[in-house]
ZADO-861943 format. One record per residue (C-alpha): residue in three letters; x, y, z. Coordinates in steps of 0.1 Angstrom, whole numbers, plus 5000, padded with zeros to 4 digits. Each point is the difference from the previous one (the first is absolute). Layout:
N
ALAXYZ/...
***
This chain:
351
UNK526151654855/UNK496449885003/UNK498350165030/UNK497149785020/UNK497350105015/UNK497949955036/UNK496850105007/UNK499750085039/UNK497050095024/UNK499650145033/UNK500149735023/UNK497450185021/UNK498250174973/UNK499649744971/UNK498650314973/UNK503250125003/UNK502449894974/UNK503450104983/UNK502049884970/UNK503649955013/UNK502749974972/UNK503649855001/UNK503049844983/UNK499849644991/UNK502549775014/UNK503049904975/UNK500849574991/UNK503750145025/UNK497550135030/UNK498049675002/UNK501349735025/UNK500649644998/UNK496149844999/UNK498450344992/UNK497250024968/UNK499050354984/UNK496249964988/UNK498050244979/UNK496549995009/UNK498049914971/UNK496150065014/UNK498049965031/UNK496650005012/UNK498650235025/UNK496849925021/UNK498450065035/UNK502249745012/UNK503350264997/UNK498350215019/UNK499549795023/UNK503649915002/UNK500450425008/UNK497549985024/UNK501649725022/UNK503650064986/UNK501250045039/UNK497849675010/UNK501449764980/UNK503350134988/UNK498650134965/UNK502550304999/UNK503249825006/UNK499949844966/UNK501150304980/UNK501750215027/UNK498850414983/UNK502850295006/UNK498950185033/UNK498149875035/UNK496350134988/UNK499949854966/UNK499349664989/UNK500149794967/UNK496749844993/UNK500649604983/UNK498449874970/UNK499849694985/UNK501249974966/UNK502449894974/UNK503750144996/UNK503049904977/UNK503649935013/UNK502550314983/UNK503049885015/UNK500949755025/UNK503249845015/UNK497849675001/UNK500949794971/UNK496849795006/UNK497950324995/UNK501650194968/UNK498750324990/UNK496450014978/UNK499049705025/UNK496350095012/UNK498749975035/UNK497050035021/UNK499850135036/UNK499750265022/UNK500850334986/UNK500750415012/UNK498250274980/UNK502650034985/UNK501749974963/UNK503049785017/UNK500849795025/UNK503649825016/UNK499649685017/UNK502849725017/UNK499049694985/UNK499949665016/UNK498649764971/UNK497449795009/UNK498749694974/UNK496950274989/UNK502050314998/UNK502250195031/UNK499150155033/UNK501450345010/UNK501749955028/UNK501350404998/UNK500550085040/UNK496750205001/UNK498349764996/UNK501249705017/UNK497150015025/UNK497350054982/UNK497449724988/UNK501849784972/UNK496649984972/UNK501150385001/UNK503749954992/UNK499649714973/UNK500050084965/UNK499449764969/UNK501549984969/UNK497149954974/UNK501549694983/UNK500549845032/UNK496350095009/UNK497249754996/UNK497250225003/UNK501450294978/UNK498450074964/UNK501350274985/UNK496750104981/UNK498950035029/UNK502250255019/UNK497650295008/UNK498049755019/UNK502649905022/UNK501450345008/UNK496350075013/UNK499049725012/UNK502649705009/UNK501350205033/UNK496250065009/UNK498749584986/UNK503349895027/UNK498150175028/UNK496649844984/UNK501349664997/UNK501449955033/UNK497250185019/UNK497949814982/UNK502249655007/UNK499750105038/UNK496650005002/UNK499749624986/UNK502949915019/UNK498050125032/UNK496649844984/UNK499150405002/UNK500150025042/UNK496249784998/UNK498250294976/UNK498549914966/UNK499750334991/UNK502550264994/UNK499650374996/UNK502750204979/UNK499450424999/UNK502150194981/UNK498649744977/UNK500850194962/UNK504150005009/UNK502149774986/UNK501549855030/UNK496249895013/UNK498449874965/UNK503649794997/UNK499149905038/UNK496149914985/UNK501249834969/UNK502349775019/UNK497049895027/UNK497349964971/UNK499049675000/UNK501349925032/UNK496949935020/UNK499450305014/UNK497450294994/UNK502350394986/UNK498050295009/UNK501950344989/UNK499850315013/UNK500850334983/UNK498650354994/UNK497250084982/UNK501550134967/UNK502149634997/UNK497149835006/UNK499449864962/UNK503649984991/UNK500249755033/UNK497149844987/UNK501349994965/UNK503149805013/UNK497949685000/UNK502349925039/UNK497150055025/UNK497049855011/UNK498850285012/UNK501250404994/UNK498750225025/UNK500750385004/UNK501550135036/UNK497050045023/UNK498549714989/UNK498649735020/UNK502149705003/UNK498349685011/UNK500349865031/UNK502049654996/UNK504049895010/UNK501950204981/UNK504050114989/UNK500250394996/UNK502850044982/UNK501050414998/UNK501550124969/UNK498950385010/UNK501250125030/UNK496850135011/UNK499650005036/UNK496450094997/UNK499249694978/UNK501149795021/UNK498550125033/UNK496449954980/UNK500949634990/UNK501249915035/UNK497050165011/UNK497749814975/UNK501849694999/UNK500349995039/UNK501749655007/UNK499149914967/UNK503350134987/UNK502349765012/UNK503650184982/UNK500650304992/UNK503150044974/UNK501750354995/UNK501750064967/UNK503050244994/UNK499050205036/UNK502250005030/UNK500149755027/UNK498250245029/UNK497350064975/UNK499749644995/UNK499549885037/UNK497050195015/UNK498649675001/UNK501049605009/UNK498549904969/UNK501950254983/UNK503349984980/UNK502250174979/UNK501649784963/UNK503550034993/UNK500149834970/UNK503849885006/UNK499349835030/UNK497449764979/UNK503049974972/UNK502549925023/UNK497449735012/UNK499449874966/UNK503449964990/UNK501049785028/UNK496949784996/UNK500650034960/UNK503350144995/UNK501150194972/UNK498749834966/UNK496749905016/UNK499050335009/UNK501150154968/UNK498649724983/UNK496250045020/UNK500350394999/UNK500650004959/UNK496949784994/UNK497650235020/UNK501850314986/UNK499449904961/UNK496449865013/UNK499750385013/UNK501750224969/UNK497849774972/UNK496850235014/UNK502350345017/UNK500750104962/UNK496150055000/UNK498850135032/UNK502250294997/UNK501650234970/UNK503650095008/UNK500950414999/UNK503750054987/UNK502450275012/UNK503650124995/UNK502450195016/UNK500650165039/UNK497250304997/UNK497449754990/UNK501149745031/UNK499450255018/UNK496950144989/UNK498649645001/UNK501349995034/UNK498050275013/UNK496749874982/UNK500149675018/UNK501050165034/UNK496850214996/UNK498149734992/UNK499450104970/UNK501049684976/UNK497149834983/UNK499149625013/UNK499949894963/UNK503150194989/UNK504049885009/UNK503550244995/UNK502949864988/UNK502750234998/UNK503049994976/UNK503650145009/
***
């Protein structure tokens, strides 16, 4: 029998990590609406750890329930192939994209939608839909299958970008004209920049020193400007892709009531509201919005043409770094939660 594989961490010590093993589940032990995938590959960026970090906030570690109390299954985003399936509408060898385990296999409860299915396995009945929705690559507008390694990286990350970036218009950005990014070499904040380009209003990007000329090189920002910097005085959106609590005490102290919003990105609420002008972005709140005013097609329909805008120029910003197996997820794993992975350089991990 083939055995799968989990990788695990310590809930309260994300360095820690195991490789669990176990028993695949036979065509008899699935149930009536229940799919077997094989992951195929993944990406793996800051933003996973980001879902470790705030795994108890938002409900991150009740997608992929791990064996005992302490441990945890990280998600990735990523492709996977159905290998068996009570589903007639979803035969084995069909290919998927969604929201995957580190992990080599995966058993969901099916619900079929028009794009694909949503999992509606008891876990995870209460947990944000984008989450629980997976699509079916031929059913996909947006999907390109030359073009795989770029959505493993980046589509989950571009979502985020597209609809933070949609907010901000849909607000008329809160009254600022300009709008500072930090954290600005990751993926999630140049998709954010590449979206608001041309939309009237001034990008000024913060990062560290050593990222500095990559930023630059990205062709995104007005203005690229290590931490530390002076930012000018003038109505502004600071929009934090880093977390840093001391980066954002010297902009509110610089920008005074010159920083009319102040938008956290993948932090916790409580960090988010030390401030009325500040707010924490849940990017399925802004979906959910979007969809009603939309629905369905439209949003698919507006998201694909700013996602094939964004991949014609992703291909060249950033070279992709291929990987295989459990040991190497891992390894990868702990190089991006030491902050160690390289601005210009992406992981894509193959099972």
């Amino acid at each position: 029998m083939i055995r799968r594989w989990t990788v695990v961490v310590d809930r309260d010590d994300l360095t820690e990590t195991e490789v669990l093993h176990d028993e695949l589940p036979e065509s008899s032990d699935l149930s009536d609406c229940e799919v077997l995938l094989r992951v195929s590959h993944v990406g793996l960026t800051a933003n996973n750890v980001t879902y470790g970090v705030i795994g108890d906030v938002i409900g991150y570690w009740n997608f992929f329930p791990a064996g005992g109390p302490c441990q945890g299954v990280i998600p990735l985003w990523g492709f996977a192939d159905v290998v068996d399936s009570t589903v007639d509408a979803l035969p084995a060898g069909t290919r998927v994209y969604g929201y995957l385990p580190m992990a080599s296999h995966l058993v969901v409860r099916a619900k079929l939608t028009s794009a694909g299915f949503v999992d509606t396995s008891d876990h995870r009945a209460e947990l944000p839909a984008v989450y629980n929705s997976y699509l079916v690559t031929d059913r996909d507008p947006a999907y390109d299958e030359r073009l795989e390694d770029l959505q493993v990286l980046y589509r989950p990350l571009f979502l985020t970008s597209f609809l933070l970036a949609d907010r901000l218009v849909d607000n008329d950005f809160h009254g600022a004209r300009t709008v500072v990014i930090s954290s600005a070499s990751s993926k999630t904040a140049f998709g954010t920049a590449h979206c608001l380009k041309d939309k009237g209003v001034r990008l000024v990007g913060l990062t560290s020193p050593r990222n500095v000329e990559f930023t630059k090189s990205l062709g995104l920002y007005d203005t690229v400007l290590p931490y530390g910097a002076s930012v000018d005085v003038e109505p502004s959106v600071y929009l934090d892709f880093s977390g840093s609590a001391d980066v954002r005490s010297a902009l509110h102290d610089r920008l005074g009531s010159g920083l009319v919003k102040d938008v956290s990105i993948g932090l916790t609420h409580q960090a988010a509201a030390q401030d009325a002008r500040s707010e924490f972005f849940f990017a399925p709140d802004q979906l959910r919005k979007r969809t009603t005013d939309w629905g369905s097609d439209g949003l698919a329909q507006r998201f694909g043409e700013a996602w094939r805008g964004f991949t014609a120029q992703a291909g060249d910003r950033v070279a992709v770094v291929r990987h295989s197996g459990p040991e190497e997820l891992v390894d990868v794993w702990q190089a991006v939660l030491a902050g160690k992975a390289n601005p210009n350089t992406a992981d894509v991990i193959s099972f």
